[in-house]
N, C-alpha and C positions, 0 to 999 in steps of 0.2 A: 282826822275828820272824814277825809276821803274813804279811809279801809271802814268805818261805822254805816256811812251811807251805802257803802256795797254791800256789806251785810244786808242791812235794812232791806235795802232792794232786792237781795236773793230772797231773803225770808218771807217779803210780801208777794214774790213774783212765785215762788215754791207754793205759799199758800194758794193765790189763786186758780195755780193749775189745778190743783187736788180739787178746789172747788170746783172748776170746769169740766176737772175728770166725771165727778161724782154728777153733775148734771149731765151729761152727756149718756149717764148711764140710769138714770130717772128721771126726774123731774120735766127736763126737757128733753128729753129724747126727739119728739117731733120736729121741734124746733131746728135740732142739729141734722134731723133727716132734712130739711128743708134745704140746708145747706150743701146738700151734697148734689155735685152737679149729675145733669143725665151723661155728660159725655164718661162722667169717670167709671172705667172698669170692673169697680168690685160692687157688689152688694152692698146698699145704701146703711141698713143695719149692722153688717159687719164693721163698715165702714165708718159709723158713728162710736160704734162698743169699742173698735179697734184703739180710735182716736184719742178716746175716753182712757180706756186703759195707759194708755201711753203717757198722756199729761198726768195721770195720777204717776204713775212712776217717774217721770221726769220732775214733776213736783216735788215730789217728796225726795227722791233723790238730790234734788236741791238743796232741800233743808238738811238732813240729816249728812250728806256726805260732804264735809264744806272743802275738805281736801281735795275734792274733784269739780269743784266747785266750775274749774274753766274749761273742764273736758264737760259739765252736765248746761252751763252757759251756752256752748257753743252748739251742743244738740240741741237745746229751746231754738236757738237761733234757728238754726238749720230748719227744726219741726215746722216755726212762723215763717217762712218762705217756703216749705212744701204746701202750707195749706191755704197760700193765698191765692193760687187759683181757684180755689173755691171763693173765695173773697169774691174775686173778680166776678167768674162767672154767676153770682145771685145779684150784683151790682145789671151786667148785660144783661142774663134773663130775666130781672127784672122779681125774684123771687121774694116776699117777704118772710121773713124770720128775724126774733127777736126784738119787736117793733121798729124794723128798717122794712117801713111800709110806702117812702119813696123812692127814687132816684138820686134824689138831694143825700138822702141818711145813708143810703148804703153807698153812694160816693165818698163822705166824706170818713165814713168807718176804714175807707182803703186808706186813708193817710194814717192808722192808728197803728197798723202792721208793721210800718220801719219803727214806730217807737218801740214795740214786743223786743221787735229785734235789737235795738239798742240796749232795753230795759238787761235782757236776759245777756247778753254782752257784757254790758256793763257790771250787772250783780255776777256773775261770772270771772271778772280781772282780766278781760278783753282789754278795755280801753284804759290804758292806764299810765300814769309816767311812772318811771323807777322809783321816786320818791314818796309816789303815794302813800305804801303800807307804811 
């Protein structure tokens, strides 16, 4: 039951990157510039397309490669802890995007980040006992 639910959770967490990838590179584009801090170094645009491209590969890489399943889990991982400084700083500067138009919302969106990180962990074969599969 355990190896079902890790699937399941890689194929939903694959999907939503792709979906995130693919906003990031239309639809809301603005909204992901919004995100991007003033302190960080690159070009806000690049920065967003960059981002965008990435979770579409790491997405889909999820899905389609299940064999690598724990080496493509642990780069989501990784990715959701490079990008929650951004988290942070729209939370202090006080930024809205994606209707996190208070304090309250974009506080409580930082607790959402250690779940990613679990999520993609876990659909990955991170967290696991021997006996699972």
């Amino acid at each position: 039951m355990i190896s079902i639910a890790r699937t399941v959770a890689r194929l939903l967490l694959g999907m939503a990157m792709i979906g995130a990838g693919v906003a990031h590179l239309t639809a809301q584009l603005q909204e992901f510039r919004a995100q991007v801090p003033d302190w960080f170094p690159i070009d806000e645009d690049l920065t967003v397309l960059g981002s965008g491209v990435i979770e579409i590969g790491l997405g889909l890489a999820f899905i389609v490669l299940p064999s690598k399943r724990r080496l493509i889990g642990a780069l989501l991982a990784a990715f959701f802890v490079a990008i929650f400084p951004g988290n942070i700083a729209q939370y202090v500067e006080g930024v809205d995007a994606f209707g996190l138009d208070t304090d309250g919302k974009r506080l409580i969106r930082l607790f959402f980040q250690p779940v990613l990180i679990v999520w993609a962990l876990f659909g990955g074969g991170w967290l696991r006992r021997p006996r699972d599969d």
